[in-house]
C-alpha positions in Angstrom: 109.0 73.2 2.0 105.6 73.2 2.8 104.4 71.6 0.0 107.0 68.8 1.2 105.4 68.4 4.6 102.0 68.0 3.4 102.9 65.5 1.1 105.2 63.6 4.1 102.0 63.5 6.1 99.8 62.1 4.0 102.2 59.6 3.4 102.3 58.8 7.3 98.5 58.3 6.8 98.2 56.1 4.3 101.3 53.9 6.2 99.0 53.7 8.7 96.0 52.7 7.4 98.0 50.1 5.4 98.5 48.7 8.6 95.1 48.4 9.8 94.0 46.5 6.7 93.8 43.1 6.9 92.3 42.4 3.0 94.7 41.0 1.2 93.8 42.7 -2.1 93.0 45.7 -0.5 96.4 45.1 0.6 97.4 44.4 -3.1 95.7 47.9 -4.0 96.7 50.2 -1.5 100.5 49.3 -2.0 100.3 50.4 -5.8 98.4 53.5 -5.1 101.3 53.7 -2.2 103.7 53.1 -4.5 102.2 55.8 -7.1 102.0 58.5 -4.4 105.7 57.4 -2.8 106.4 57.8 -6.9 104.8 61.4 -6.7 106.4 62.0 -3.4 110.2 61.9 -4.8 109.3 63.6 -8.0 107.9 66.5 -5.5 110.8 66.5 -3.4 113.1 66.6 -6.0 111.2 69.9 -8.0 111.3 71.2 -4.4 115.2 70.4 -4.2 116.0 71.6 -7.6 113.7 75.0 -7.3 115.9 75.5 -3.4 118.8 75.0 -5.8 117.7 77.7 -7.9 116.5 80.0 -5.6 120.2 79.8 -4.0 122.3 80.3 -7.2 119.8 83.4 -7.9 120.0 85.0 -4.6 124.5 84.0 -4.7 124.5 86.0 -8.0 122.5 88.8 -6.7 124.9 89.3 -4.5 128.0 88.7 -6.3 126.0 91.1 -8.6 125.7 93.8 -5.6 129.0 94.0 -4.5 130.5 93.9 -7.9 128.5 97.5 -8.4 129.1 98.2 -4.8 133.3 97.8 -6.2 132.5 100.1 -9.1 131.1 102.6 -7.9 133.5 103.1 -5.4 135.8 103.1 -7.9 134.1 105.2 -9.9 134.2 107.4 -7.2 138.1 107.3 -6.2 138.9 108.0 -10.1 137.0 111.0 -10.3 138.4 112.8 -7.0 141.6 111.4 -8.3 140.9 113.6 -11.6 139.8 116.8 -9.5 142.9 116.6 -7.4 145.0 116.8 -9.9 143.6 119.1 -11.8 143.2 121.5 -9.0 147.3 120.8 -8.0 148.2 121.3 -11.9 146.3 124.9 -11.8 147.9 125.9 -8.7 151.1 124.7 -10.3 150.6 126.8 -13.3 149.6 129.9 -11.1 152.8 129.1 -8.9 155.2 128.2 -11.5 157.2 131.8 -12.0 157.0 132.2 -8.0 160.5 131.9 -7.6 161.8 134.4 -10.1 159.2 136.9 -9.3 160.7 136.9 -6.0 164.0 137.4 -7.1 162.8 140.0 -9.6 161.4 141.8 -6.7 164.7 143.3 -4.9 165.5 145.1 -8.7 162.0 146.6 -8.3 162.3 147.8 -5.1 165.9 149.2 -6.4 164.3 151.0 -9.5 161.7 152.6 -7.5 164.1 154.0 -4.8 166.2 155.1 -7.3 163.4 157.2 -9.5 161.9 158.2 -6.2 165.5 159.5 -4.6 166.5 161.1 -7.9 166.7 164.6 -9.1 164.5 165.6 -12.1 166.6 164.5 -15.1 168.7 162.6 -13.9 166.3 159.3 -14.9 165.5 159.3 -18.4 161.7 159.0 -19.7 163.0 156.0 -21.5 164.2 153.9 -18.1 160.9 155.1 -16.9 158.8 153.8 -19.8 160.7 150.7 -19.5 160.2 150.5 -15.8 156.5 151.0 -16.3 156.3 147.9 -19.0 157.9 145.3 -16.4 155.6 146.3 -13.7 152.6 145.9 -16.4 154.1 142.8 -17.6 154.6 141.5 -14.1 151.0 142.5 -13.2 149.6 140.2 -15.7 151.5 137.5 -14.5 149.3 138.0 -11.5 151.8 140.1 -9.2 149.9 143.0 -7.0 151.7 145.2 -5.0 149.6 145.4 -1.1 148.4 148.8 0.0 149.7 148.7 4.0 149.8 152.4 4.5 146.8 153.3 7.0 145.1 149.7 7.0 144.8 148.1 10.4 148.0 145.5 10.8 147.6 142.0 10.5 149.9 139.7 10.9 148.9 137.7 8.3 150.1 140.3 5.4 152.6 142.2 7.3 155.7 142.2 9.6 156.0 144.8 12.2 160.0 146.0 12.1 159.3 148.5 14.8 156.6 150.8 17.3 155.5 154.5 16.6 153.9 156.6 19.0 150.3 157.0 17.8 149.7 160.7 17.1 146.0 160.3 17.4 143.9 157.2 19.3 142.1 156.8 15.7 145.5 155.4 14.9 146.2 153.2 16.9 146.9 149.6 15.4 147.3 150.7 12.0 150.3 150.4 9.9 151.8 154.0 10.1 154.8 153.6 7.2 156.1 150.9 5.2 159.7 150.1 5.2 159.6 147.4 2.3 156.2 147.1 0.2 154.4 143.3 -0.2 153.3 141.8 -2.9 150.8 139.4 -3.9 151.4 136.9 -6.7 147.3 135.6 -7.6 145.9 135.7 -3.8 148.9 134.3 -2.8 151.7 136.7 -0.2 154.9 136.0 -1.8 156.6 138.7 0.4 155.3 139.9 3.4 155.3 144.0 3.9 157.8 145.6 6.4 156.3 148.5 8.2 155.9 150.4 11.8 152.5 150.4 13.6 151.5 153.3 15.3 150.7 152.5 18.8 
């Protein structure tokens, strides 16, 4: 643009000393070397049009450019949490999928372990017991884990307080003093909260 303002004003100069000429063939000369530069003058301008051009295409597709990678990687990005959410909600599906029979497996176990507990010696056969012993391993590995309430400090977060005991000692006050119905854990997760009495 520069360039093409130099060019302009030289252009006004020469105009003007054309004017101030009163030869004739001086005249005669100064209009062809006029018309040469006026010549140059377009061709200039028009470089100086068609590099503008240029320059404005390049900088359009650098930007079409930009945000086209700006689109992609955003994309990019969306796809891949995408891919970790789901992944993460298909593990905690396969973790969680036997949840509901577990829990209505649970009662029977509560049943067999009053039962060999209440019993007299013999009247449980070794067998039942044996047998008893593989569904509790078998349900272990399934990721079931029985909670340990007796003597731990109560929170409400694992356990349900049925009723209030006296504390025999101040050491033991706020913990869980018996356990009506044990909780379980199936992988981290309470499936069944524990029933007991805090001493207080």
């Amino acid at each position: 643009m520069a360039k093409l303002l130099t060019v302009l004003g030289k252009y006004k100069n020469k105009a003007k000393s054309i004017l101030k000429m009163e030869n004739k063939e001086e005249l005669q000369t100064e209009e062809q070397a006029l018309n040469q530069e006026t010549d140059n003058v377009s061709e200039n301008i028009e470089a100086v049009i068609e590099e503008t051009v240029e320059i404005s295409e390049t900088e359009k597709l650098q930007g079409e450019i930009a945000e086209l990678k700006d689109k992609y990687l955003r994309l990019y990005s969306d796809f891949d949490n995408f891919r970790k959410r789901t992944a993460k909600e298909k593990l905690e599906m396969i973790q969680s999928a036997s949840e509901k029979v577990i829990v209505d497996i649970i009662p029977v176990i509560d049943d067999i372990e009053r039962a060999t507990a209440n019993a007299q010696e013999g009247e449980i056969s070794e067998g039942i017991q044996l047998i008893f012993n593989k569904l509790s391993n078998t349900l272990a590995t399934k990721g079931l884990k029985p909670m340990d309430a007796k003597g731990q400090v109560f929170n409400p977060d694992v356990h349900e307080a049925i009723t209030q005991f006296p504390a025999p000692t101040e050491e033991d006050k706020g913990k869980v003093f018996d356990v009506v119905e044990k909780g379980y854990y199936l992988n981290e997760k309470v499936i069944r909260f524990a029933k007991v009495v805090v001493a207080n």
